[in-house]
TORLUM-195982 format. One line per field, with one value per residue: residue number from 1; residue in one letter; x, y, z of N, C-alpha, C, O in turn. Coordinates in steps of 0.001 Angstrom, whole numbers. Layout:
# residues N
n <- c(NUM, ...)
res <- c(A, ...)
nX <- c(X, ...)
nY <- c(Y, ...)
nZ <- c(Z, ...)
caX <- c(X, ...)
caY <- c(Y, ...)
caZ <- c(Z, ...)
cX <- c(X, ...)
cY <- c(Y, ...)
cZ <- c(Z, ...)
oX <- c(X, ...)
oY <- c(Y, ...)
oZ <- c(Z, ...)
This chain:
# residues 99
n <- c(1, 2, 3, 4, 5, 6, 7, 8, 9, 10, 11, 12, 13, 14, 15, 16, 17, 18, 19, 20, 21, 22, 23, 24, 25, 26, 27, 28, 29, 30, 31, 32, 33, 34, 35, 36, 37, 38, 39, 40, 41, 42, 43, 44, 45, 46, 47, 48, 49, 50, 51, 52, 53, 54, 55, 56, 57, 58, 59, 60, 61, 62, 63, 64, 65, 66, 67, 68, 69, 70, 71, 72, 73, 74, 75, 76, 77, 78, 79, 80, 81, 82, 83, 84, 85, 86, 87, 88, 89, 90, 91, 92, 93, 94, 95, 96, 97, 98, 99)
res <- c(X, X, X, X, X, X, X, X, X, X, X, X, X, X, X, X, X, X, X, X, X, X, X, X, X, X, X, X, X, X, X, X, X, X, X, X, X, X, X, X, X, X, X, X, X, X, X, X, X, X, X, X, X, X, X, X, X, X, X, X, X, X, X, X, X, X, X, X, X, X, X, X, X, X, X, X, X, X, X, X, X, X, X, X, X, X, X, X, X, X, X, X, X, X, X, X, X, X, X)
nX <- c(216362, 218600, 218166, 217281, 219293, 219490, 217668, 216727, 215351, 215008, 214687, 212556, 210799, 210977, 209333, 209371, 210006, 208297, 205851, 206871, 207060, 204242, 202592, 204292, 202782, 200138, 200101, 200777, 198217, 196576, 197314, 196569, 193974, 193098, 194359, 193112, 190168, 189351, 190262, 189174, 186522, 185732, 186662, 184465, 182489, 183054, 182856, 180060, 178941, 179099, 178004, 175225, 174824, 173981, 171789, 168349, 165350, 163672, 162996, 165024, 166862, 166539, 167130, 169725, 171013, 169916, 172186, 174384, 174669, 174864, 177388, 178983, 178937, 180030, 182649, 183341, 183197, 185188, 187436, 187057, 188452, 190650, 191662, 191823, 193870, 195352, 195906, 196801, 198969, 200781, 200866, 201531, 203880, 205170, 205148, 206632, 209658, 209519, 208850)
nY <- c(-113315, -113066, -112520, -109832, -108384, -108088, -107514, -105118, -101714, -100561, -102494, -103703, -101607, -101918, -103641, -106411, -107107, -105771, -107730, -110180, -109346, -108928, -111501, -112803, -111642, -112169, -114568, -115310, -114340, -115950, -118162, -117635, -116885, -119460, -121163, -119500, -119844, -121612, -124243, -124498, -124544, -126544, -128368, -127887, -128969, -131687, -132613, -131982, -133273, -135877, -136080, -135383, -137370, -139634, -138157, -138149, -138504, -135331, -132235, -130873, -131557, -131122, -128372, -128509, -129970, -127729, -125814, -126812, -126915, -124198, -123491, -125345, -124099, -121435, -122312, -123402, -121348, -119546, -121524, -121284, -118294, -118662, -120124, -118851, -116393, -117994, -119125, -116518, -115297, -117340, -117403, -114546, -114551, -116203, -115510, -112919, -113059, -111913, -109671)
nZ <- c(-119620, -120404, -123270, -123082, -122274, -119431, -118354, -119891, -120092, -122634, -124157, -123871, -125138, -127443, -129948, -130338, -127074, -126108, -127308, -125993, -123189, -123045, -123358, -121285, -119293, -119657, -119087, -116514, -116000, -116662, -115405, -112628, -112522, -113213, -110931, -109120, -109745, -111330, -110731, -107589, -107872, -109215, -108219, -105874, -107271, -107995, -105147, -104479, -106050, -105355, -102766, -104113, -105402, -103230, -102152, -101914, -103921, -104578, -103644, -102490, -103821, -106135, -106278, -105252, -107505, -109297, -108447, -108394, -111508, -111681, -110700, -112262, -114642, -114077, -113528, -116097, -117695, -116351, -117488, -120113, -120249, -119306, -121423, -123265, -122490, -122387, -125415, -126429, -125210, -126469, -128863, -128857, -127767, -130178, -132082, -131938, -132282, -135062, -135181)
caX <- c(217378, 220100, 217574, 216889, 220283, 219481, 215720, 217154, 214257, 214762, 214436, 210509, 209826, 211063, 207996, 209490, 210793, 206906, 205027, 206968, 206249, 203131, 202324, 204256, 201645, 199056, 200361, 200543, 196975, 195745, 197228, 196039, 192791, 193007, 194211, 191937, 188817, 188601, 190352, 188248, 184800, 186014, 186823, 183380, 182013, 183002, 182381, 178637, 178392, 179285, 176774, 174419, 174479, 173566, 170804, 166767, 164744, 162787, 162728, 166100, 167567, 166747, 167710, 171213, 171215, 170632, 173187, 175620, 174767, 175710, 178836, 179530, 179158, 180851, 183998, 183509, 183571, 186417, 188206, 187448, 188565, 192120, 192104, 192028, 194281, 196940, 195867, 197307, 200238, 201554, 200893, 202414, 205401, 205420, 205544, 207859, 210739, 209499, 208318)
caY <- c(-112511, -112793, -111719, -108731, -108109, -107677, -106433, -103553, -101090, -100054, -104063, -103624, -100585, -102447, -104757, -107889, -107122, -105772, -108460, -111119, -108992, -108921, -112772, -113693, -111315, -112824, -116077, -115084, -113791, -117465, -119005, -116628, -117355, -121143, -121831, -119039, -119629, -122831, -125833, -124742, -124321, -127635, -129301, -128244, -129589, -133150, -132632, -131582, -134185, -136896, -136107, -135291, -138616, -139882, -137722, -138910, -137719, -134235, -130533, -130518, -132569, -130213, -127552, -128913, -129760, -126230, -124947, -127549, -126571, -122969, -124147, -126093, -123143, -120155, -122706, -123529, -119925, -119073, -122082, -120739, -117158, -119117, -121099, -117519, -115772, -118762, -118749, -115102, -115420, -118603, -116686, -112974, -115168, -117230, -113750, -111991, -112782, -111364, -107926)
caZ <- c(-119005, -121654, -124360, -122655, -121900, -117968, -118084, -119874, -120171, -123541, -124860, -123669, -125908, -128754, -130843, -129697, -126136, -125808, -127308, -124823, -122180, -122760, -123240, -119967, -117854, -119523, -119230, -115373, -115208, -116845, -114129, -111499, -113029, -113334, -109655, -108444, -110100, -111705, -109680, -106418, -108104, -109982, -106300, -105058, -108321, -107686, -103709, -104286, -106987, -104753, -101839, -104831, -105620, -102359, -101803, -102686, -105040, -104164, -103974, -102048, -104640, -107461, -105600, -105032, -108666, -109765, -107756, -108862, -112315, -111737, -110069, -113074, -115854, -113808, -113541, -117790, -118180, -115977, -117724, -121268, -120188, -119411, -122346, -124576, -122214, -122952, -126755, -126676, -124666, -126996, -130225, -128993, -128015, -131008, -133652, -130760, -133118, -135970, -134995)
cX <- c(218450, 219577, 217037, 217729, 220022, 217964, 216139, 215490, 213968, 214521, 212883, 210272, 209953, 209596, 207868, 209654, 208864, 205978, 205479, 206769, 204951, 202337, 202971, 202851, 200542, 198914, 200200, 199242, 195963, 196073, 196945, 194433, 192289, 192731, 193037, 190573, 188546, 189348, 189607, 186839, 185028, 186185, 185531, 182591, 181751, 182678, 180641, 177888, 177892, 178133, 175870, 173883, 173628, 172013, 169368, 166489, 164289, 163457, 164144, 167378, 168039, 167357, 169808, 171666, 171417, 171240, 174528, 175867, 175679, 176993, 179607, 180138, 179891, 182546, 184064, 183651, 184636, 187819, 188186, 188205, 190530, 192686, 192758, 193266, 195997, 197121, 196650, 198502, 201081, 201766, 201984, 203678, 206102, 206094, 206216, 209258, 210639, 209247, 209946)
cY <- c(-112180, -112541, -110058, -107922, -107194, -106859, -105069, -102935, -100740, -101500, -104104, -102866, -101159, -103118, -105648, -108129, -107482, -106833, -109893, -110663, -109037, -110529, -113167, -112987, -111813, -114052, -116382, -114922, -115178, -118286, -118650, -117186, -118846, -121368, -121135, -119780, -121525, -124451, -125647, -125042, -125970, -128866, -129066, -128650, -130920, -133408, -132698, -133158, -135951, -136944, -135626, -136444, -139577, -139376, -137858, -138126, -136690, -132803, -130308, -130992, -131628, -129433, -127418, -129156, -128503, -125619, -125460, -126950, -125433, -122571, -124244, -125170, -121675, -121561, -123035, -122325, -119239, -120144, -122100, -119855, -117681, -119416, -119724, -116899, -116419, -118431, -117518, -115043, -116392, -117933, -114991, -113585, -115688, -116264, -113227, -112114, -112149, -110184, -107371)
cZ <- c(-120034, -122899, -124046, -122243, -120185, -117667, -118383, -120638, -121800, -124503, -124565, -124600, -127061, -128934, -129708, -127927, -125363, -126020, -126048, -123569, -121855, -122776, -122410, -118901, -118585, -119284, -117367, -114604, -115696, -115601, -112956, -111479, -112655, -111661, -109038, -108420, -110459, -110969, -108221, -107235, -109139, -108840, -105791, -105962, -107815, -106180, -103826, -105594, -106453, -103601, -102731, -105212, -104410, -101713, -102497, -103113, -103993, -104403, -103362, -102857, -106083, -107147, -105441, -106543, -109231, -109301, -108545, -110537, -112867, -111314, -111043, -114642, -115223, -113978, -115104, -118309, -117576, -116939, -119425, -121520, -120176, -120671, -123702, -123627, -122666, -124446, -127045, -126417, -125638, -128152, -129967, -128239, -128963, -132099, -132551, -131635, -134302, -135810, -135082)
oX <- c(218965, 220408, 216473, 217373, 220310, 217517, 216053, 214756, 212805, 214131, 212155, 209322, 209031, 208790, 207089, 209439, 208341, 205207, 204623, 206314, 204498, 201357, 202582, 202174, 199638, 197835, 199657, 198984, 194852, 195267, 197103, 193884, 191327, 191658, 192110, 189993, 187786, 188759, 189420, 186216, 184027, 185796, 185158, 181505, 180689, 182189, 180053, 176790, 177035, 177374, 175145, 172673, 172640, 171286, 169324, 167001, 164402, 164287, 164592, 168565, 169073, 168479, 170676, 172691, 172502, 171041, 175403, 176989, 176561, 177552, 180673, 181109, 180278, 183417, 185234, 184230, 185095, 188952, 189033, 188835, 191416, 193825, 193642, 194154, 197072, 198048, 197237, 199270, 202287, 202938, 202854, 204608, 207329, 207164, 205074, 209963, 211712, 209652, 210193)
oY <- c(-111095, -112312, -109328, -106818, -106028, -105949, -104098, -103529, -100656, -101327, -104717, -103305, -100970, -103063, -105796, -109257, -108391, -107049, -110474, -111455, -109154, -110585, -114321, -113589, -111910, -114643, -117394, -115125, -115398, -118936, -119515, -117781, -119201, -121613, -121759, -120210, -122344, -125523, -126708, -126048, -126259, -130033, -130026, -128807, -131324, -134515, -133558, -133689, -136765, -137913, -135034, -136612, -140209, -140054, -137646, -137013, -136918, -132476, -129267, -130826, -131462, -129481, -126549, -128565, -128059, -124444, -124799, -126577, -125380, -121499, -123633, -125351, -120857, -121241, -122870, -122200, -118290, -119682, -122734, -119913, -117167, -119126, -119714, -116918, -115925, -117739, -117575, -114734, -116158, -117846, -114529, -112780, -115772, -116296, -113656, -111105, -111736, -109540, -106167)
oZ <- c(-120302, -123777, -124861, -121830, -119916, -116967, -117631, -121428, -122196, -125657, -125345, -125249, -127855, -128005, -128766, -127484, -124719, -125085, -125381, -122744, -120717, -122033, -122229, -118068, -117756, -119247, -116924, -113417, -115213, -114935, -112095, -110551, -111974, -111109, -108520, -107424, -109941, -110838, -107625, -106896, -109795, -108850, -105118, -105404, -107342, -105956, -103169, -105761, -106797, -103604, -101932, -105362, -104786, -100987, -103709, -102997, -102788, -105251, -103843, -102576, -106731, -107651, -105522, -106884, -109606, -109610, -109105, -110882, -113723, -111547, -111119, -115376, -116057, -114786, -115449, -119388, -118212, -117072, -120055, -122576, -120859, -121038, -124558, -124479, -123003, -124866, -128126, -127328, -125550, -128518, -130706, -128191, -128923, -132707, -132390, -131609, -134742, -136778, -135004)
């Protein structure tokens, strides 16, 4: 607020005003991301893992396995997609004074 002297419009067009603008919305769309995507599919992870465990060997077993699997790699790929979206945001804040 007081670097921007009041969200003044013309502090965005600048380098710096722009590059921190632009690393809080991405910093916004990692955590959009995160809660969205990867703490549920990370909650039915350990849910399915737990009655996975319980359940006997056979064809319903695998079954539940490869599901869990694919469970397991859409939430590692939503929780890489964060990990870069922060990476970006930390760095085009970090050079935001120098531009």
């Amino acid at each position: 607020w007081r670097v921007s002297n009041g969200l003044d419009p013309a502090y965005f067009k600048a380098p710096a005003g722009h590059a921190l603008a632009t690393g809080g919305v991405l910093a916004l769309i990692a955590f959009i991301v995160g809660v969205g995507m990867v703490r549920p599919g990370m909650m039915q992870v350990g849910a399915r893992s737990q009655a996975l465990a319980q359940m006997p060997a056979g064809p319903e077993r695998d079954q539940q396995q490869a599901a869990l699997q694919q469970l397991r790699r859409r939430s590692m790929n939503a929780g890489r997609v964060v990990a870069v979206l922060l990476a970006l945001a930390t760095v085009l804040m970090a050079v935001a004074r120098y531009l």
